[in-house]
DSSP file (Angstrom, degrees, kcal/mol; ACC not computed):
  #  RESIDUE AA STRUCTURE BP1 BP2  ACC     N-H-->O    O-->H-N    N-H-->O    O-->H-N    TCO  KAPPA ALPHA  PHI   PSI    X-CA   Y-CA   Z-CA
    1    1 A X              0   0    0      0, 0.0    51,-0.0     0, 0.0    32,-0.0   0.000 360.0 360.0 360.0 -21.8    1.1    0.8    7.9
    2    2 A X        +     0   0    0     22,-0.1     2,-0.4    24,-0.1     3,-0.0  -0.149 360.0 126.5-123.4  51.4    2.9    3.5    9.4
    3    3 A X        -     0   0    0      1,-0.1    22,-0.2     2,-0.0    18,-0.1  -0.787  64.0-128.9 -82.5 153.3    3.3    5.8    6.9
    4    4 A X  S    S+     0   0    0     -2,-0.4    17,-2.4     1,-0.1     2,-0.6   0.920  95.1  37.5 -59.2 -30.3    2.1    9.9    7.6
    5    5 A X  E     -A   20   0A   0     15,-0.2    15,-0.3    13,-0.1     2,-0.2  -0.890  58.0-163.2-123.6 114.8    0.1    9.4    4.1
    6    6 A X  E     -A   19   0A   0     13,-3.9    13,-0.8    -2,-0.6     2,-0.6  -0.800  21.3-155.7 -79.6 156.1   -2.0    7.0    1.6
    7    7 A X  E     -A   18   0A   0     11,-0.2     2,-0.5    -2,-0.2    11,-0.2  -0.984   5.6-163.4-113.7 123.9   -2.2    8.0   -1.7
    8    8 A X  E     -A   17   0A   0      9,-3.0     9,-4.6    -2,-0.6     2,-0.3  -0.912  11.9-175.8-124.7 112.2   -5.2    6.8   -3.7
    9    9 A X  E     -A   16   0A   0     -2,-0.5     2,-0.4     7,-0.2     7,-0.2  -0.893  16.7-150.1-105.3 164.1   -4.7    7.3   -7.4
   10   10 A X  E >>> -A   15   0A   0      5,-1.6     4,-1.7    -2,-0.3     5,-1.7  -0.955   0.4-162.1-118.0 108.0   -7.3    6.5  -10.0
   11   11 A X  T 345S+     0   0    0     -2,-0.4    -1,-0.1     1,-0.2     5,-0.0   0.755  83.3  66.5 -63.3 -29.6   -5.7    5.5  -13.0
   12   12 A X  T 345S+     0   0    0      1,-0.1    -1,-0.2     2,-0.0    -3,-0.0   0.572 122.4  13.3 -68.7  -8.6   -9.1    6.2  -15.1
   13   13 A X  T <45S-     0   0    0     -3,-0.6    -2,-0.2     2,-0.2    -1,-0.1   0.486  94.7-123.0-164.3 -29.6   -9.2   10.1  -14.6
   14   14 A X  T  <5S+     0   0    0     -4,-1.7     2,-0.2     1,-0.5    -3,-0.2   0.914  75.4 128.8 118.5  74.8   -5.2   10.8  -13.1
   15   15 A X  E   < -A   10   0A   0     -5,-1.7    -5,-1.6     2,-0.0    -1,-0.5  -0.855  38.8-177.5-144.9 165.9   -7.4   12.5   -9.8
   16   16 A X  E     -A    9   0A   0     -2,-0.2     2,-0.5    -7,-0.2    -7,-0.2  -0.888  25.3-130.8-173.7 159.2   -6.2   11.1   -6.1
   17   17 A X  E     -A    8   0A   0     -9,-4.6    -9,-3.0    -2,-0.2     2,-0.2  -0.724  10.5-144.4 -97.7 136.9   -7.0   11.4   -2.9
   18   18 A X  E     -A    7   0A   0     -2,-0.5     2,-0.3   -11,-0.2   -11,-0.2  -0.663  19.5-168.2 -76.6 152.3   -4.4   12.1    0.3
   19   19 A X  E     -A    6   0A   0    -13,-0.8   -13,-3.9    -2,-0.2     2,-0.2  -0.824  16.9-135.3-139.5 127.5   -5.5   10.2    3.4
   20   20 A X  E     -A    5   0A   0    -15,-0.3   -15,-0.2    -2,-0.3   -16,-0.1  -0.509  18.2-174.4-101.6 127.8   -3.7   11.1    6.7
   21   21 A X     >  +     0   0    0    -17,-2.4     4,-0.6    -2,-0.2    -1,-0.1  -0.651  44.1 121.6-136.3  58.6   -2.6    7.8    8.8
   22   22 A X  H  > S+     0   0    0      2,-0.1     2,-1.0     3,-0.1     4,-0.6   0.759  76.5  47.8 -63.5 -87.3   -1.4    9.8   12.0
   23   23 A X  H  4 S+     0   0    0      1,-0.2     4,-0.2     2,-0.1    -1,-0.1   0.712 113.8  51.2 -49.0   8.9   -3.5    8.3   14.2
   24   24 A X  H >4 S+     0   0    0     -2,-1.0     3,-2.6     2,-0.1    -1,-0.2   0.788 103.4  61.0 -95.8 -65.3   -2.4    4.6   12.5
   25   25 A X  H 3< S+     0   0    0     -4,-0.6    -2,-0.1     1,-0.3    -1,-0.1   0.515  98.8  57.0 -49.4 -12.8    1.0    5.4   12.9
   26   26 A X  T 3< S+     0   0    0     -4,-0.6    -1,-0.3     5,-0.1    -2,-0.1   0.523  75.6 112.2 -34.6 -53.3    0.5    5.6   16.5
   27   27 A X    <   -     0   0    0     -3,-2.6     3,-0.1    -4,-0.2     4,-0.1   0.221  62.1-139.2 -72.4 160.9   -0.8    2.4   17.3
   28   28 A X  S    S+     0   0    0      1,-0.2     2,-0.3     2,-0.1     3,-0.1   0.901  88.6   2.5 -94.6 -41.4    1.3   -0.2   19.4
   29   29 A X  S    S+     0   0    0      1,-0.1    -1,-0.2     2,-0.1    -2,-0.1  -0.820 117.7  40.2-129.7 170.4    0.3   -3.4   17.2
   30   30 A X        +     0   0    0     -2,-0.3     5,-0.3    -3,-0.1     3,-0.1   0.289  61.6 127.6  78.5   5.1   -2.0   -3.7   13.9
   31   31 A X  S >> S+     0   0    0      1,-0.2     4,-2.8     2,-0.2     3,-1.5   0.879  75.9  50.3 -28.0 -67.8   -0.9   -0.7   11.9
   32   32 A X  H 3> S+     0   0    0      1,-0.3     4,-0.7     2,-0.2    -1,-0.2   0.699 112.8  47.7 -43.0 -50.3   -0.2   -2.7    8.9
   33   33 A X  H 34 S+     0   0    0      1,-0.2    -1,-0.3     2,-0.2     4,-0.2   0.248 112.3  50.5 -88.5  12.6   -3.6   -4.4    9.2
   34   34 A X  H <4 S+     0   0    0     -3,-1.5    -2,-0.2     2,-0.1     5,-0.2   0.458 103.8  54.1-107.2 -50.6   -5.2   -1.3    9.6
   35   35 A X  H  X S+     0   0    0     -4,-2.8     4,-1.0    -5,-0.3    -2,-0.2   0.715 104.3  58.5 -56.3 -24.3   -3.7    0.5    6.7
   36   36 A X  H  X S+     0   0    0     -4,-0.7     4,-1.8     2,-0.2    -1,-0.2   0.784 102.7  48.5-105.2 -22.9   -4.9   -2.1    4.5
   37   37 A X  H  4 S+     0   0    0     -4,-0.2    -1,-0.2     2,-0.2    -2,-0.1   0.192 113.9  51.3 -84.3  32.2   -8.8   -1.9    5.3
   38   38 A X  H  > S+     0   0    0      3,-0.1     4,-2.1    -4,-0.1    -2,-0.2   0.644 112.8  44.0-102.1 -63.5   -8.4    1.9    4.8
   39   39 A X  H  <>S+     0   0    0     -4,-1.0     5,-1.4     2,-0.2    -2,-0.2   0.850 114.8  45.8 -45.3 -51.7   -6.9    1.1    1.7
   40   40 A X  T ><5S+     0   0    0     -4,-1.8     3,-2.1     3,-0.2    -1,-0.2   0.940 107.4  59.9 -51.9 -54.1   -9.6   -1.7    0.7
   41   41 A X  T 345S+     0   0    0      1,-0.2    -2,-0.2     2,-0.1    -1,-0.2   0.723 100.5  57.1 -55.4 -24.2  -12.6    0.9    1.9
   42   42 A X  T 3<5S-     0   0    0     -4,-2.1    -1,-0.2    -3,-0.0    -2,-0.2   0.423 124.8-110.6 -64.1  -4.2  -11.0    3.4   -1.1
   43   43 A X  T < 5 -     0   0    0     -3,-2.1    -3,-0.2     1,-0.1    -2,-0.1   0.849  52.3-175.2  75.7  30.5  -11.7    0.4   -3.5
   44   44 A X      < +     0   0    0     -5,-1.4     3,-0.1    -4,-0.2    -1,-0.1  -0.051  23.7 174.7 -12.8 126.0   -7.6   -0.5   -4.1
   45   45 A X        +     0   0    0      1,-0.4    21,-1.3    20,-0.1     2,-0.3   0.434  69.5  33.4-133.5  14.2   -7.0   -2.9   -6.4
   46   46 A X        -     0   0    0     19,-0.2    -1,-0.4     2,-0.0     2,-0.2  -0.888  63.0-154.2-140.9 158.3   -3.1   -2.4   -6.3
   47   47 A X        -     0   0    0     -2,-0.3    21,-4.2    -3,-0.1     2,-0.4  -0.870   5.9-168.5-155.2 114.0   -0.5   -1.4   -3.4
   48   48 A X  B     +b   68   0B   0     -2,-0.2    21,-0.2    19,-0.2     2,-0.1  -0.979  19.5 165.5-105.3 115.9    2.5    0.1   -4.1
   49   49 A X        -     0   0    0     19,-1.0    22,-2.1    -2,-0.4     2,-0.2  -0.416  53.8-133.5-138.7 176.1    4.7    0.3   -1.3
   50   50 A X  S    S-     0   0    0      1,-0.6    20,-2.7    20,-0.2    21,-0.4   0.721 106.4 -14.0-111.1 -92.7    8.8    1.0   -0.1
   51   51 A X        -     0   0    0     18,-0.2    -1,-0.6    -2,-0.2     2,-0.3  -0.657  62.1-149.0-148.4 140.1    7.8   -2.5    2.0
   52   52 A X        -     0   0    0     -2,-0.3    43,-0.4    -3,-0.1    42,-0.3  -0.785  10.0-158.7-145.7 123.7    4.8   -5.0    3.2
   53   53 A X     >  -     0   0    0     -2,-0.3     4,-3.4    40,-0.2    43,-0.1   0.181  33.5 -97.1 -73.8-174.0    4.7   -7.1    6.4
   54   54 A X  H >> S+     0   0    0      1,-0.2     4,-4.2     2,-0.2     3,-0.6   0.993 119.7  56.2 -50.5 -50.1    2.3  -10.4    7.0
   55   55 A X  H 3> S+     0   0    0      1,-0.3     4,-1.2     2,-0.2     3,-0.4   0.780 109.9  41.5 -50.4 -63.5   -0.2   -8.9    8.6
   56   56 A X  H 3> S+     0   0    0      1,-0.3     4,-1.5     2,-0.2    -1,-0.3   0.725 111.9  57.6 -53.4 -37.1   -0.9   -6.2    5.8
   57   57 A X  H <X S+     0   0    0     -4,-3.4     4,-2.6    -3,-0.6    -1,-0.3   0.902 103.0  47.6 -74.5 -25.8   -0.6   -8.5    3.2
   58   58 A X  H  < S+     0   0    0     -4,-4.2    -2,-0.2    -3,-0.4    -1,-0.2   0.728 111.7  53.1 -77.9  -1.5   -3.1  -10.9    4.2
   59   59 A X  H  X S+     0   0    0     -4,-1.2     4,-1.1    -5,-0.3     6,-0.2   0.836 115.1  39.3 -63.2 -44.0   -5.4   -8.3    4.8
   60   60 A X  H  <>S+     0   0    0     -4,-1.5     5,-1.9    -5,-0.2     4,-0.4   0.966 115.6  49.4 -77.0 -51.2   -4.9   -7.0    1.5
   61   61 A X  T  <5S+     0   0    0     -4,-2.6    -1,-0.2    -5,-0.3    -2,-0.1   0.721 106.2  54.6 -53.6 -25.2   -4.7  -10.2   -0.2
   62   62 A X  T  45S+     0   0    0     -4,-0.2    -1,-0.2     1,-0.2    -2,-0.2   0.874 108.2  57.1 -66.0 -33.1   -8.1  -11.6    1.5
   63   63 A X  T  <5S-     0   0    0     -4,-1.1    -2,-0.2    -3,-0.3    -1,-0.2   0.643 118.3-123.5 -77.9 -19.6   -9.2   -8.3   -0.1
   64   64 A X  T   5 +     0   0    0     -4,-0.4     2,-0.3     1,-0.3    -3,-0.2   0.283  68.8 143.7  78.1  -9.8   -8.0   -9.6   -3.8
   65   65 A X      < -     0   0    0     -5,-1.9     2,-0.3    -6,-0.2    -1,-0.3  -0.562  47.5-131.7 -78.7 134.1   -6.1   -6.5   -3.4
   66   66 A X        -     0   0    0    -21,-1.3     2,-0.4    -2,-0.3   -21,-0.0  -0.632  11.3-141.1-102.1 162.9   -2.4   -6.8   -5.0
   67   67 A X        +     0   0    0     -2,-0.3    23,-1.1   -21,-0.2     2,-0.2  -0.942  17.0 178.0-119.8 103.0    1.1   -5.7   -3.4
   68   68 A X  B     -b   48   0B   0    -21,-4.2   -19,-1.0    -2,-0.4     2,-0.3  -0.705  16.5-177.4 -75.8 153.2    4.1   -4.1   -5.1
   69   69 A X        +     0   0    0     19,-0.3   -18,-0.2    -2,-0.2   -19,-0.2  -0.978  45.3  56.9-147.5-175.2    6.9   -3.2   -3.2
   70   70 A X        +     0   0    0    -20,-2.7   -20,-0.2    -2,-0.3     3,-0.2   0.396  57.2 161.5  80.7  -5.8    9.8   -1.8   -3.3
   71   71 A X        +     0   0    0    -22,-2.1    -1,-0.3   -21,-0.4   -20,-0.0  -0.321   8.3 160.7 -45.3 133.9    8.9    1.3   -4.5
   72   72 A X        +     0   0    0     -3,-0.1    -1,-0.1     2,-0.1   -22,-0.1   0.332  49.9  84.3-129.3  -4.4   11.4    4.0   -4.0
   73   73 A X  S    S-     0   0    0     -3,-0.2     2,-0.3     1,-0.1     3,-0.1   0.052  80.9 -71.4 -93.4-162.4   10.5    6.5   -6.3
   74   74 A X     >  -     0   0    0      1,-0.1     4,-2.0     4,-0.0    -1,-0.1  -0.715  42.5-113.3 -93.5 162.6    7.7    9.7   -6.7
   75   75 A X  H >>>S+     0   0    0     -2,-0.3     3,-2.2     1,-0.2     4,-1.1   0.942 122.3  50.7 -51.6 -78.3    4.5    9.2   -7.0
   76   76 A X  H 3>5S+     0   0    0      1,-0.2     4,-1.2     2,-0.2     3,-0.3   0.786 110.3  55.0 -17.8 -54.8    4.4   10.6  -10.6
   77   77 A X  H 3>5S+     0   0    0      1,-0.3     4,-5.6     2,-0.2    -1,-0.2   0.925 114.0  50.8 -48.1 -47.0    7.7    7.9  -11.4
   78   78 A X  H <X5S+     0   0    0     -3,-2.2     4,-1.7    -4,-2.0    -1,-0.3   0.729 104.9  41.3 -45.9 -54.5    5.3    5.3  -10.0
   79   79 A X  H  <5S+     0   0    0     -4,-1.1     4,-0.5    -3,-0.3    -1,-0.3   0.443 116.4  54.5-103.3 -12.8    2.2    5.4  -11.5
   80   80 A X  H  X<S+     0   0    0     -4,-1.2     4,-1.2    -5,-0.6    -2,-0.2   0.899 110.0  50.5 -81.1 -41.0    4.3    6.0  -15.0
   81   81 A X  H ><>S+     0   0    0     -4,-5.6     3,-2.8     1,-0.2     5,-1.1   0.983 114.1  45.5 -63.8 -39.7    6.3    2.6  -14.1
   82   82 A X  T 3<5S+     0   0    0     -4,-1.7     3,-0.3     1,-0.3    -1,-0.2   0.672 112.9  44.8 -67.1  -3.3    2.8    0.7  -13.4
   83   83 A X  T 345S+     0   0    0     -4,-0.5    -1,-0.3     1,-0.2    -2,-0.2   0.546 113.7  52.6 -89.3  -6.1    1.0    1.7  -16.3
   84   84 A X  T <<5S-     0   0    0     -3,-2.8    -1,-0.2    -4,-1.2    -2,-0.2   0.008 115.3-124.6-124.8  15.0    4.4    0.9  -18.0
   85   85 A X  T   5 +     0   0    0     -3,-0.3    -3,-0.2     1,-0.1    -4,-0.1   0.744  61.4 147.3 -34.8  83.6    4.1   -2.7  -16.2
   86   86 A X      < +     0   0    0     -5,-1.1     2,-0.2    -6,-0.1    -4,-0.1   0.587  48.7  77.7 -62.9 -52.2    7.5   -2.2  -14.5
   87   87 A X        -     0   0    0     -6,-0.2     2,-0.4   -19,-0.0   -19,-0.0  -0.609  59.4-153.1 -90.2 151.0    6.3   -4.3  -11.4
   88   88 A X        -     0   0    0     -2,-0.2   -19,-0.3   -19,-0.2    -2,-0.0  -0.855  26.6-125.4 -88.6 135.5    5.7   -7.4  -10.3
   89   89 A X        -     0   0    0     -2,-0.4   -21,-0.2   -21,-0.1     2,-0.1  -0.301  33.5 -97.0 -77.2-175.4    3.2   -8.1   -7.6
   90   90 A X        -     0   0    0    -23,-1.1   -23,-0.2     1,-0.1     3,-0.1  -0.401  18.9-167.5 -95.8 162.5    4.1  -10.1   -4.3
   91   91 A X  S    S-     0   0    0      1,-0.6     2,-0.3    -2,-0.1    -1,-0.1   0.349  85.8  -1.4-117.2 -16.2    3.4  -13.8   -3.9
   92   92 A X  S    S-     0   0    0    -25,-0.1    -1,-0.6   -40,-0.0     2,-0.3  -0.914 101.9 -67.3-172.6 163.0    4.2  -13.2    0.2
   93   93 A X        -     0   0    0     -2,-0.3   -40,-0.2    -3,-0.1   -39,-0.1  -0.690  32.8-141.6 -98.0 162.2    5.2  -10.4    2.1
   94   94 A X  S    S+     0   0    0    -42,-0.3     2,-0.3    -2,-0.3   -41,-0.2  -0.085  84.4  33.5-134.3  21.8    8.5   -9.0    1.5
   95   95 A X  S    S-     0   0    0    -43,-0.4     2,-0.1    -2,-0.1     3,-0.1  -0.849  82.6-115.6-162.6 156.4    9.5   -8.0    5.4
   96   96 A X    >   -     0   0    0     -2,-0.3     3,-1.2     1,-0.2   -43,-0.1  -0.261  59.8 -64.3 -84.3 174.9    8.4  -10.1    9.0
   97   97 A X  T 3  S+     0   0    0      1,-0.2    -1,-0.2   -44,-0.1   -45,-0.0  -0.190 115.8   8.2 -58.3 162.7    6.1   -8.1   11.5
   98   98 A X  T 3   +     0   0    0      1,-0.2    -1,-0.2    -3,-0.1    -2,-0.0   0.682  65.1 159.3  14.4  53.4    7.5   -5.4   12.9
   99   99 A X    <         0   0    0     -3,-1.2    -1,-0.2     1,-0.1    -2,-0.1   0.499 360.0 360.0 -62.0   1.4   10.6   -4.8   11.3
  100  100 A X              0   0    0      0, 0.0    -1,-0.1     0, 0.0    -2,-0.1   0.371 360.0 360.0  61.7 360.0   10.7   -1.5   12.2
């Protein structure tokens, strides 16, 4: 929720969009749950993440949308390990709120 960036790639055509989450990152509560109906309104059907708290995952998860985490790598590394089905998705989210 408080990352500067979203990345939406489209595995069907290798195209993606940047989306600036400054003003998210901001926020005193609800990033996380804010980040993830930005993420839903791009049509997501994965989230690959360094980490994801409740809030954002039940957002995402109402949404049908699934959550990797633990990513550490580039984007390029990424999208080769999930086409390469490297990851697992989350059953729960993998930090408490505001873990900082």
């Amino acid at each position: 929720g408080r990352a500067k960036y979203h990345l939406i790639y489209n595995l069907d055509n290798d195209e993606f969009e940047v989306i600036d989450n400054e003003e998210n990152m901001k926020r005193m509560g609800g990033a996380g749950i804010q980040a993830a109906e930005n993420v839903v309104a791009k049509g997501a059907e994965f989230v690959l993440t360094g980490h994801c708290g409740p809030n954002a995952f039940k957002a995402l998860d109402g949404h049908g949308v699934k959550v990797i985490s633990g990513v550490q790598s580039t984007v390029g590394e990424a999208v080769d390990d999930f086409r390469n089905g490297k990851f697992e998705t989350l059953d729960k989210p993998d930090v408490e709120g505001h873990w900082g």
